[in-house]
N, C-alpha and C positions, 0 to 999 in steps of 0.2 A: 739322524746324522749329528755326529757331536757340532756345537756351537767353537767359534772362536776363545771363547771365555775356559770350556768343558778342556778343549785342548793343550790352553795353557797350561791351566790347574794340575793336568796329568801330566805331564813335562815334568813341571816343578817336583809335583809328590814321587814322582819316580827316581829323582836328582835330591838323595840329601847335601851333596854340596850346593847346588843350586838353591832349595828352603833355609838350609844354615847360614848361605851367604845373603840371603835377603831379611831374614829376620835380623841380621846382624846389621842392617843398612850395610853392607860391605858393594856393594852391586850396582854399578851404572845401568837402572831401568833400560833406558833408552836403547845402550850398546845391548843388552840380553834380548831385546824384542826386537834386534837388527838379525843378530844373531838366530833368532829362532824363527824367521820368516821363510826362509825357505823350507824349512822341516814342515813350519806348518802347512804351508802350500802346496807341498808334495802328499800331506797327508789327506787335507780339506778339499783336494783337487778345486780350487778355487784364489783368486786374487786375497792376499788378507795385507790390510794394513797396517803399518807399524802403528801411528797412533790408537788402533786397535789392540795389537797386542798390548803397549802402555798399559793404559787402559786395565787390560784384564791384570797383568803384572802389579801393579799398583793396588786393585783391589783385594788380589793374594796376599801381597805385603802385608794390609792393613789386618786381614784376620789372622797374621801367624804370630807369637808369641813376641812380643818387645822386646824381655827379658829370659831370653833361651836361657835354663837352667846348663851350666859349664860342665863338662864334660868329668863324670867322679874321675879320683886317680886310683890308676891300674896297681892292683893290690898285689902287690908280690908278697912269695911266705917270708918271715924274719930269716935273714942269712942263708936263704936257700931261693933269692930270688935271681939267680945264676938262667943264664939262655943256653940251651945245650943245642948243639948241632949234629945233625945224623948226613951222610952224604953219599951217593951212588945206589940210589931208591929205586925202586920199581912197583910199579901199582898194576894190578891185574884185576879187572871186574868180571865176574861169572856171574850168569844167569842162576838165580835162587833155582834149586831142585831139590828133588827128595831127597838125592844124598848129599847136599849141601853140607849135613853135618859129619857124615862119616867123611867126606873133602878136607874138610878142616880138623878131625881130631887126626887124621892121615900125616896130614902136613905137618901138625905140632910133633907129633913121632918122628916125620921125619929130620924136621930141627931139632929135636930137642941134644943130639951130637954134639950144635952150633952154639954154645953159649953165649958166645961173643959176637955173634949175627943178631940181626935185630928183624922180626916177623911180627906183624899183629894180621889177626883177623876182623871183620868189623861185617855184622849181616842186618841187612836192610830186608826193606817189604820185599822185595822182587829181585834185589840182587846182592851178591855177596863181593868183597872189597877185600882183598888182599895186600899188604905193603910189608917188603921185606929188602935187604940189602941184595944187590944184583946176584953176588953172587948164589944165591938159591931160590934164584927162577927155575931152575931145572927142577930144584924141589915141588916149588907149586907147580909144575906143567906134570910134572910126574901123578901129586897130590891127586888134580882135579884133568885128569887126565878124559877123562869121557864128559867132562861139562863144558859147556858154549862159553868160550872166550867173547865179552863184550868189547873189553878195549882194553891195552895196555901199554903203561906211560913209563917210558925208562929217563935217567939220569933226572932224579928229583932230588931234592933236597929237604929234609926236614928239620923246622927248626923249634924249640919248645921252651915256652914260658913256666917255670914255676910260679901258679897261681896262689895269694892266700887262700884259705879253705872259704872265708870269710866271705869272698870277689861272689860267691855265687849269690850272695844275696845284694849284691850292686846292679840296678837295674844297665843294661848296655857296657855289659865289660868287655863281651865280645865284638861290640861294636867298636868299639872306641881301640882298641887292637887293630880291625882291620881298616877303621879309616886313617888313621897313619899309613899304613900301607900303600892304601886306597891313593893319596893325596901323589904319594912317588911312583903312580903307575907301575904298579906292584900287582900282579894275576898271582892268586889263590888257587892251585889245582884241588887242594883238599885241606877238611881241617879234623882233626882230630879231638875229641877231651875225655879225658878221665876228670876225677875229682877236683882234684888241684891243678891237673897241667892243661895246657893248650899246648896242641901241635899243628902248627900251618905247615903244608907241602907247596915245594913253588921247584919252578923251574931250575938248573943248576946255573943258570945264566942271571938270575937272578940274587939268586942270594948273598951278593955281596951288598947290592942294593938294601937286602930286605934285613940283613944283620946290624947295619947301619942303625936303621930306624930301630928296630926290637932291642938293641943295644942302649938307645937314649930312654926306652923305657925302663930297664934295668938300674940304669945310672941314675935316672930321675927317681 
């Protein structure tokens, strides 16, 4: 059975805003371990004390970094570090099969009419990832017509960073994108990248939200 101490420590590492704001001293101890007594007590099935957690909270602090290394800045390419917006998305998951691939060169035929529709395919261990503009859903149902529908997500929105080529060798570029997001309670349905871009998918109820933010990255 995990200890008081084991519980805290897992909390925190699972909350990088929780470790960033304590190495930062930004974080009233006390109020966090007021905070986190009930979680733990529903976990521990057992009474736990605040000056316990304290306790454990204060001895995390002491081993995490003083001096957290500041977040590198998000590399955009020169003059092409523009945020592009795609809007009225639909995402379709099939179950990976044998003809997973005659599915997908099916569907680029059947796009390829569509110039100005926008379709990616994306194939994983076990399942394949479909995203294209609503209008040619009917295309992928057509496409993958005899494969298992897992799930599918209409009215999405995608939004895409022009990355420098460079960003890939910045350790946490990805990170430091989504915790902006992260901070304005911002949900992520999917993310995209080729070489240079990042494409996050969110909700269309979101994106105004989430333009905002990806915007002061551009500007910055």
């Amino acid at each position: 059975m995990l200890s008081i101490a084991n519980k805290v420590e897992q909390i925190v590492s699972e909350s990088p805003f929780l470790s960033e704001g304590m190495a930062l001293g930004l974080i009233n101890l006390s109020e966090l371990a007021r905070q986190l007594r009930p979680q733990l007590e529903s976990d521990l099935w057992k009474p736990v004390g605040q000056a316990a957690v304290v306790m454990a909270l204060r001895r995390i602090s002491e081993r995490l970094p003083q001096a957290p290394v500041p977040d590198q800045p998000i590399m955009l390419a020169p003059r092409l570090g523009e945020l592009t917006t795609r809007t009225d998305l639909t995402i379709a998951t099939f179950r990976l099969s044998d003809n997973s691939n005659e599915c997908q060169r099916r569907l680029l035929a059947l796009a390829e009419p569509y110039p100005g529709m926008f379709v990616t395919v994306t194939r994983g261990v076990h399942e394949m990832l479909v995203v294209c503009n609503r209008p040619l859903s009917h295309l992928v149902e057509q496409a993958f017509l005899d494969e298992r529908l897992l799930v599918r997500v209409d009215n999405l929105t995608a939004l895409t960073l022009r990355l420098n080529p460079e960003a890939r060798r910045t350790p946490g570029i990805y990170h430091a994108v989504l915790k902006k997001l992260a901070w304005d309670k911002i949900s992520v349905v999917n993310m995209m990248c080729t070489f240079s871009e990042l494409t996050i998918l969110l909700e269309q109820t979101q994106t105004g939200a989430a333009f905002s933010v990806l915007s002061q990255i551009v500007a910055h």
